[in-house]
C-alpha positions as CSV (number, residue, x, y, z in Angstrom):
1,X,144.7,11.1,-28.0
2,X,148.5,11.3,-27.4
3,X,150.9,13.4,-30.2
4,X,154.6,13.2,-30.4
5,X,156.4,14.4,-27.3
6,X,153.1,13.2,-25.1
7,X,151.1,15.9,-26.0
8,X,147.0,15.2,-25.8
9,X,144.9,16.8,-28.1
10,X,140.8,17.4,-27.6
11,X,139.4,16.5,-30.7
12,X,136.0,17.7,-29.2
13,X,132.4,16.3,-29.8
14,X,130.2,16.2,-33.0
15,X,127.6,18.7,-32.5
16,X,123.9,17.2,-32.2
17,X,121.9,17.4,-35.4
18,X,122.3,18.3,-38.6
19,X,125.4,20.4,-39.5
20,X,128.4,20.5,-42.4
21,X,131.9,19.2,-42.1
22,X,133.8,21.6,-44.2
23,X,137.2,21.2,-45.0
24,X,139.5,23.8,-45.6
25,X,141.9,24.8,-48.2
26,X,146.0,24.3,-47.2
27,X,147.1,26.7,-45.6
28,X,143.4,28.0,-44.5
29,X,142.9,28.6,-40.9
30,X,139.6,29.7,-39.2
31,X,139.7,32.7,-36.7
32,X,136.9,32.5,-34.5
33,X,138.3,36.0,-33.0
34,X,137.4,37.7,-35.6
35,X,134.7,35.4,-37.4
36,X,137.1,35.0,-40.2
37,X,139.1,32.8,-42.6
38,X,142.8,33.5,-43.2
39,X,145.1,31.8,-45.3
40,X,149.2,31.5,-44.5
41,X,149.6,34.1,-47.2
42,X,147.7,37.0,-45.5
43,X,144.1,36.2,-47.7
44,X,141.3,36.5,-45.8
45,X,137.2,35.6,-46.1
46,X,135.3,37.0,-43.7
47,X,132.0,35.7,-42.4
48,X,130.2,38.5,-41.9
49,X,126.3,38.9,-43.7
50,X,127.6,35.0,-45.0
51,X,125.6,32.8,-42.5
52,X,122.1,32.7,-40.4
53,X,122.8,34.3,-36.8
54,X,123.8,32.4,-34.3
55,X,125.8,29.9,-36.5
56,X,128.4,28.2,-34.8
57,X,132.2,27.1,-36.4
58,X,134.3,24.7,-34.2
59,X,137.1,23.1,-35.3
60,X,136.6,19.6,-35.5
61,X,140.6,19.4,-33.6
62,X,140.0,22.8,-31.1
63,X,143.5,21.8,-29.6
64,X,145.1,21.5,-33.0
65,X,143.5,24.4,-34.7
66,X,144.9,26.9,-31.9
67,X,148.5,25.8,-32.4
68,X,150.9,27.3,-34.8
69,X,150.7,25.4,-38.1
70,X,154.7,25.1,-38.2
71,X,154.7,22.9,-34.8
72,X,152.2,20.5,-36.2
73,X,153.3,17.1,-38.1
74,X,151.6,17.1,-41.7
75,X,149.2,14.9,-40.2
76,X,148.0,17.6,-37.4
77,X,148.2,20.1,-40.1
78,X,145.5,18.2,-42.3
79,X,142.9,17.5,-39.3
80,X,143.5,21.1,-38.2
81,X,142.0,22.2,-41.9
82,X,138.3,20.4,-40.6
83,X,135.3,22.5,-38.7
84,X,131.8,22.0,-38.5
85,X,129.6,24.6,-39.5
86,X,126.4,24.0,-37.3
87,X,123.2,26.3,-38.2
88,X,121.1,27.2,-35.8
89,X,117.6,25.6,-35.7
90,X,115.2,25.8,-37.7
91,X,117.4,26.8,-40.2
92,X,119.0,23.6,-42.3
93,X,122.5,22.8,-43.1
94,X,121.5,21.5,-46.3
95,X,120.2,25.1,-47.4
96,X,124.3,26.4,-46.7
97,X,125.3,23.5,-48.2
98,X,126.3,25.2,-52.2
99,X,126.8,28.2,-50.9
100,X,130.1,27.3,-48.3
101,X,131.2,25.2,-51.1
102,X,131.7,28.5,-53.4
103,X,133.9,30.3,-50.2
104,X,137.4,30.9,-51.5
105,X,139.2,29.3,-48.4
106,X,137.1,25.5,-48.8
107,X,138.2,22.2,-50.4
108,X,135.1,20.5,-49.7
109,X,131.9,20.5,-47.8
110,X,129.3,17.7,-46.9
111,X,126.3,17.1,-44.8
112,X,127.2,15.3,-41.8
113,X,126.1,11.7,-41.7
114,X,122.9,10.3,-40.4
115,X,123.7,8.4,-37.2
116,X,120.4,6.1,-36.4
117,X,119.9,2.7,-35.1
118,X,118.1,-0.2,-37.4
């Protein structure tokens, strides 16, 4: 996808299977550094005893997520606040599901949809 000035951007892949597509707060940012949340005023929420091992985060925009939110149109700011929380198996996103809604730094969290042909 091409941004203003010609940028492109890698909005990366869904994951395969089940997983959650959490958006965060304004504002909100994940740090995958440090396994962390961290708002624009210095909050933070980390991750650590919060999820099974071996639970990935992406963000859903990787190329818009690791640039400075004050470069980003409010459009890029918005996509940047979406990651996918993908469990590893056999453990079920739908088990995380009310407890990643309750996390300080998200808006809103949902299953991801069921892709299957008729």
């Amino acid at each position: 996808m091409m941004a203003r000035g010609g940028d492109q951007f890698d909005f990366g892949t869904a994951p395969a299977g089940p997983h959650l597509v959490v958006r965060l707060k304004a504002r909100w940012r994940y740090d995958s550094r440090h396994r962390r949340f961290v708002s624009a005023t210095g909050n933070e929420f980390s991750l650590r005893g919060q999820l099974p091992k071996r639970t990935r985060i992406t963000p859903t925009a990787p190329d818009l997520a690791r640039r400075a939110p004050e470069r980003l149109s409010p459009e890029e700011r918005d996509l940047a606040r979406y990651v996918q929380l993908v469990p590893p198996k056999p453990s079920n996103a739908k088990d995380l599901l009310a407890q990643v809604r309750r996390w300080p730094c998200v808006e809103s969290a949902q299953l991801s949809p069921t892709i299957s042909l008729p």
